[in-house]
C-alpha positions as CSV (number, residue, x, y, z in Angstrom):
1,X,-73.9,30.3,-18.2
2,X,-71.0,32.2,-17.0
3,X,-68.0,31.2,-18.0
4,X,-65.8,29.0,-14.9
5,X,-62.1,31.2,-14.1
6,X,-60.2,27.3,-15.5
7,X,-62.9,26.7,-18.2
8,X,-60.6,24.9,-20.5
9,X,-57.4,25.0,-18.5
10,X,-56.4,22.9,-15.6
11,X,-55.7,24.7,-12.2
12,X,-51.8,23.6,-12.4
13,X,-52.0,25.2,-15.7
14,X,-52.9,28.1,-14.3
15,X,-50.7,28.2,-11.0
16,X,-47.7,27.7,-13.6
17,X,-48.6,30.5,-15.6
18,X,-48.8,32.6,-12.8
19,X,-45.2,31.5,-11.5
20,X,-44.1,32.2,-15.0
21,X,-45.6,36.1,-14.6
22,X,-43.1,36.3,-11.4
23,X,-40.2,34.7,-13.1
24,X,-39.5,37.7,-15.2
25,X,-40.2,40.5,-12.7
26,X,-39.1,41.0,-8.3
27,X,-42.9,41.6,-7.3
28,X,-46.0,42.0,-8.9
29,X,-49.1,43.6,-8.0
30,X,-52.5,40.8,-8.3
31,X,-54.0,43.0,-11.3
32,X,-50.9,42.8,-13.1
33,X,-50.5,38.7,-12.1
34,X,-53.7,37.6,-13.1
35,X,-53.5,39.6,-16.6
36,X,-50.2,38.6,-17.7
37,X,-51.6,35.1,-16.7
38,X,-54.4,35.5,-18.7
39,X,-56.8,34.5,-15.6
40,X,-59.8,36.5,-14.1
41,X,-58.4,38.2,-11.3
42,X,-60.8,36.2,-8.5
43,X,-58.9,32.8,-9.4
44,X,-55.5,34.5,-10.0
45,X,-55.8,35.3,-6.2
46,X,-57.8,31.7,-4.9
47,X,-54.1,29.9,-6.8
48,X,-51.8,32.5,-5.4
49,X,-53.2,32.2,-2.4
50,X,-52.9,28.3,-2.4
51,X,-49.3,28.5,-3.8
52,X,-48.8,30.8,-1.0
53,X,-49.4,28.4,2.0
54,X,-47.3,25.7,0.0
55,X,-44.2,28.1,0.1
56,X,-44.0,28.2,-3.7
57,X,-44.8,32.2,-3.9
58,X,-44.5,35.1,-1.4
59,X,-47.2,37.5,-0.6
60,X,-45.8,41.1,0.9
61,X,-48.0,44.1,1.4
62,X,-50.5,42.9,-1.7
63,X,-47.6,42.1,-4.0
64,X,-46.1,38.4,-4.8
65,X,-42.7,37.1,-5.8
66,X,-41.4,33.6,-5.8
67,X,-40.5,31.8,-2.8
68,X,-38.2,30.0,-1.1
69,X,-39.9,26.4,-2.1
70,X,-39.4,27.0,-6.1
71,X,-35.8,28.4,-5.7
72,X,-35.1,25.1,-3.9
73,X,-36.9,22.7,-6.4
74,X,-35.5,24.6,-9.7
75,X,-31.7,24.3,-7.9
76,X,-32.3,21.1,-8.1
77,X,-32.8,20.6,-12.4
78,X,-31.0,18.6,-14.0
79,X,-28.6,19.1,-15.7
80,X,-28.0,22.5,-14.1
81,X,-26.7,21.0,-10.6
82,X,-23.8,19.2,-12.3
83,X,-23.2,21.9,-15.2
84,X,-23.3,24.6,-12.6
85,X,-20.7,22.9,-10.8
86,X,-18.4,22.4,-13.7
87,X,-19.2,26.5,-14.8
88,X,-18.7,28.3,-11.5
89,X,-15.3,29.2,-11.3
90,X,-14.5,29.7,-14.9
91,X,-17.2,32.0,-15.3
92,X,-16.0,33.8,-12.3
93,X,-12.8,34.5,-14.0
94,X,-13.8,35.0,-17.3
95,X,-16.1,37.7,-16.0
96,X,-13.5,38.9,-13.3
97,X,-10.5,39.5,-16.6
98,X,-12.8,40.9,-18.3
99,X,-15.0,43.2,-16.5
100,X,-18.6,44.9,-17.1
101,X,-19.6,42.0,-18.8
102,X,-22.4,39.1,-18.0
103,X,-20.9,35.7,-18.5
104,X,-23.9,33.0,-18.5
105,X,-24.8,29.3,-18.8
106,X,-27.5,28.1,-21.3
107,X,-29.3,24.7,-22.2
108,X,-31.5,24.0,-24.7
109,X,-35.2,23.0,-23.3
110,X,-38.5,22.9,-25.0
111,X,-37.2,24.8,-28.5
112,X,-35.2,27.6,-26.1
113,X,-32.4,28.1,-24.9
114,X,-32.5,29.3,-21.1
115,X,-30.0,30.3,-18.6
116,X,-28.6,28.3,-15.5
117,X,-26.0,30.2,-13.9
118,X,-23.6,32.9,-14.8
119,X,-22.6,36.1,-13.5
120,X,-23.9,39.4,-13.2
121,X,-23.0,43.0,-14.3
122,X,-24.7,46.2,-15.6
123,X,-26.0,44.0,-18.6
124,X,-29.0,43.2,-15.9
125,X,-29.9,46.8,-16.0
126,X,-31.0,46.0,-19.7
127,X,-31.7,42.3,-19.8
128,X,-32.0,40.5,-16.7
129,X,-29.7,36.9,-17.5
130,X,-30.1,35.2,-14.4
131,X,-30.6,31.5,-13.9
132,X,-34.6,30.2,-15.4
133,X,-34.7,33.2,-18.1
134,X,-35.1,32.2,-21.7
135,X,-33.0,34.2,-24.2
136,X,-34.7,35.9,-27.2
137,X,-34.9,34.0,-29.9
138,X,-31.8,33.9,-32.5
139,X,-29.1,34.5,-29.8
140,X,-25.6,33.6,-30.0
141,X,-26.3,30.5,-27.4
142,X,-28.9,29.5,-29.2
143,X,-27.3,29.3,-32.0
144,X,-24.6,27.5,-30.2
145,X,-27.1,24.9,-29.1
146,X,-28.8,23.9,-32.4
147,X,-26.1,24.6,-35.4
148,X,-25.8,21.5,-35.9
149,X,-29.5,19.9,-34.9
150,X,-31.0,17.9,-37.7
151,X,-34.1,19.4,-38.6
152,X,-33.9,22.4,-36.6
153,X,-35.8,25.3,-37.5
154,X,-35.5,28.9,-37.7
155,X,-36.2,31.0,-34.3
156,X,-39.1,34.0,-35.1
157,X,-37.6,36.8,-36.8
158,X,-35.0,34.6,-38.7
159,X,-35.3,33.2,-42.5
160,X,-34.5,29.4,-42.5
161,X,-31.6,30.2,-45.2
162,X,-30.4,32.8,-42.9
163,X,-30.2,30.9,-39.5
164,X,-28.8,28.1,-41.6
165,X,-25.8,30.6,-43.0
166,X,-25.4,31.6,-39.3
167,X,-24.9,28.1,-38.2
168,X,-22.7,27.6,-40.4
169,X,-20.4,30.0,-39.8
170,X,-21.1,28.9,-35.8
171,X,-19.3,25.5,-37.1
172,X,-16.8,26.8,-39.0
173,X,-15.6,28.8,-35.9
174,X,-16.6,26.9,-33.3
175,X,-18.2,30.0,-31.8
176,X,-21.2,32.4,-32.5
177,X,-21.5,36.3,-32.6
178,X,-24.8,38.6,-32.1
179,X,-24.7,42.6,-32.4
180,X,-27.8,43.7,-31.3
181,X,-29.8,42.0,-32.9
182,X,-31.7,40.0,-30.0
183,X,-31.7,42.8,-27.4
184,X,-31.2,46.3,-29.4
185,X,-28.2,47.7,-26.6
186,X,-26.8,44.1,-26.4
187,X,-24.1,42.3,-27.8
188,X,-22.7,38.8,-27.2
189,X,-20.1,35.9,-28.0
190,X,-21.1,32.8,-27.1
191,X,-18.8,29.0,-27.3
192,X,-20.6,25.0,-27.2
193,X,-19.7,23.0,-23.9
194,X,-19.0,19.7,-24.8
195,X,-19.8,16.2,-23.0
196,X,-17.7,13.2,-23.0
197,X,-19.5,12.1,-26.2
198,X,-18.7,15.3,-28.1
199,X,-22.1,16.4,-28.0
200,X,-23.0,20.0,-27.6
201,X,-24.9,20.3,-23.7
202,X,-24.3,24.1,-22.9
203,X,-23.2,27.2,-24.0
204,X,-21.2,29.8,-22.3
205,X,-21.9,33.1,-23.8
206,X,-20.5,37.0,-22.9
207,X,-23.1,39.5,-23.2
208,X,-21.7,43.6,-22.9
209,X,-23.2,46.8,-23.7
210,X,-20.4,47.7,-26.0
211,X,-20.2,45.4,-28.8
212,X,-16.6,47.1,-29.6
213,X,-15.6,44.4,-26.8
214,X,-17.4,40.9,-28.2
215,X,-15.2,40.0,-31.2
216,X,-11.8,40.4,-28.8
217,X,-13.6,38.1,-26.5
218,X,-14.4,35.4,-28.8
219,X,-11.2,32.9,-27.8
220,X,-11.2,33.7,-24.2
221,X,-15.4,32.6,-24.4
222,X,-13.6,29.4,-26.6
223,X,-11.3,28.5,-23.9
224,X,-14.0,29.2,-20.5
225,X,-16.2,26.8,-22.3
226,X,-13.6,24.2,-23.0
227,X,-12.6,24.5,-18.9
228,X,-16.5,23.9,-18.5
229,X,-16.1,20.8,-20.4
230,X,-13.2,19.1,-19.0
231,X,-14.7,20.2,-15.7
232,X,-17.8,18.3,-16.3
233,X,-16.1,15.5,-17.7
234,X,-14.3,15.1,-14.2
235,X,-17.4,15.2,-12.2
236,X,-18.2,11.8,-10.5
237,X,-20.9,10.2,-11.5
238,X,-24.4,10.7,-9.8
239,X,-25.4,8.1,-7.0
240,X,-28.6,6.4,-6.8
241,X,-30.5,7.8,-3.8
242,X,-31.6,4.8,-1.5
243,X,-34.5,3.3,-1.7
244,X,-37.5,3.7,1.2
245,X,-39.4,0.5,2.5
246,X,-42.7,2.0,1.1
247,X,-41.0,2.6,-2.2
248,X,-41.6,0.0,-4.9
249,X,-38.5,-1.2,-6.9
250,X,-38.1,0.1,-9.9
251,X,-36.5,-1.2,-13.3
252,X,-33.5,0.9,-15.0
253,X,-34.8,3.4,-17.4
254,X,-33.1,4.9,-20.7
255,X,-32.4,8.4,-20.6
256,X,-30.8,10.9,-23.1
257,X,-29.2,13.2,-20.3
258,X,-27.4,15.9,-21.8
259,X,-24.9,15.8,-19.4
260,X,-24.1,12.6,-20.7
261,X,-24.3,12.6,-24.2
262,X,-28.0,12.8,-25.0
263,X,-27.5,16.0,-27.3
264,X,-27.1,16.2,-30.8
265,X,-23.3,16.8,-32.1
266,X,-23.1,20.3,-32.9
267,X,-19.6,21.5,-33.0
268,X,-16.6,19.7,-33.0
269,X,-15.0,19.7,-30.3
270,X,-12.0,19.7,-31.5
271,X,-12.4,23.6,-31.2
272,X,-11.2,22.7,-27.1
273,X,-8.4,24.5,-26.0
């Protein structure tokens, strides 16, 4: 019997899989799509042409790209909205007084760490960092994010004694350092974002081709992320949205928002300038 194009994987599955394909490159070809997906290529193009009429993909001259529908939904995330808020202008000028740098905005998410705003710079031209990318495992933000994360393990490529040394060090500093070992030509610097709570919910990194540059920018990453923080701190607090007739009322639920608090302590923050 031959073998269904979903046999053992739902269709959302599959549409996601092929969003994720265009999430890391501007357009992409259907043969391309559907093998990167890991779908035969006749139900690649039955989803992308679905995703298509919902405004969630683009289709131009045979090649796809996200569209308008997913930028809108995944502006939306939270806690991006309200830590993009609190990041914009002191990335601006951390990026602006420094120059040829990317300065970006991580969370921690599923066991990565992955980017939600920032700037950009001819750091793209090597490794894309704009907002919805996941970092390579055993950068500097990511080491940010979990130095301090009870029982959390080692990203691939690290030793569990090594990553711990490395978190260490992340603590006793209150910042983290990576020469090339992520992204070969890349070097970064990155500092924690702190909520109200003290708990670790971002962290702001510098990324520059010339690691001559990351260990003089260590303090100024120190002090961006401490403006994030005290940014975010000030934010008002998120209003319910009103409730529709057809809606049934609904009972308050318990959340860990890491906007809020719902992160481990990592660092200090006593490290705030």
């Amino acid at each position: 019997m031959a073998r269904s194009g979903t046999e053992g994987r739902g269709v959302l599955e599959g549409a996601f899989a092929l969003m994720e394909v265009l999430a890391h490159g501007d357009e992409v070809g259907l043969t391309r799509l559907a093998a990167d997906a890991e779908l035969p290529k006749a139900t690649a193009h039955r989803l992308l042409g679905q995703l298509v009429a919902l405004g969630a993909v683009q289709s131009c001259s045979g090649r796809y790209r996200l569209g308008p529908r997913t930028f809108r939904l995944g502006q939306a995330w939270h806690p991006a909205r309200a830590l993009r808020a609190a990041s914009a202008r002191p990335l601006r000028e951390l990026a602006s007084a420094s120059g040829r740098l990317t300065v970006s905005l991580s969370v921690a998410e599923a066991g990565h760490a992955i980017v939600v705003g920032g700037t950009r710079s001819e750091v793209d031209d090597v490794f894309a960092l704009h907002p919805g990318v996941v970092l390579p495992p055993g950068s500097a933000a990511e080491l940010i994010l979990t130095a301090s994360a009870p029982g959390a393990g080692a990203p691939a490529g690290w030793s569990r004694a090594a990553w711990s040394r490395e978190a260490a060090r992340a603590r006793e500093q209150g910042m983290a350092f990576q020469y090339g070992q992520c992204v070969s030509a890349l070097s970064c610097v990155a500092a924690p974002v702190f909520s109200d709570a003290g708990h670790v919910v971002a962290a702001v990194a510098a990324t520059a081709l010339d690691g001559k540059r990351i260990a003089a920018l260590g303090e100024a990453v120190v002090r961006t992320a401490a403006m994030v923080s005290a940014n975010l701190s000030r934010l008002p607090a998120p209003t319910a949205r009103p409730r529709r007739e057809w809606e049934p009322a609904r009972g308050p639920v318990a959340q860990d928002s890491p906007a809020d608090g719902g992160a481990h302590a990592v660092l200090a923050p006593a490290r705030r300038h």
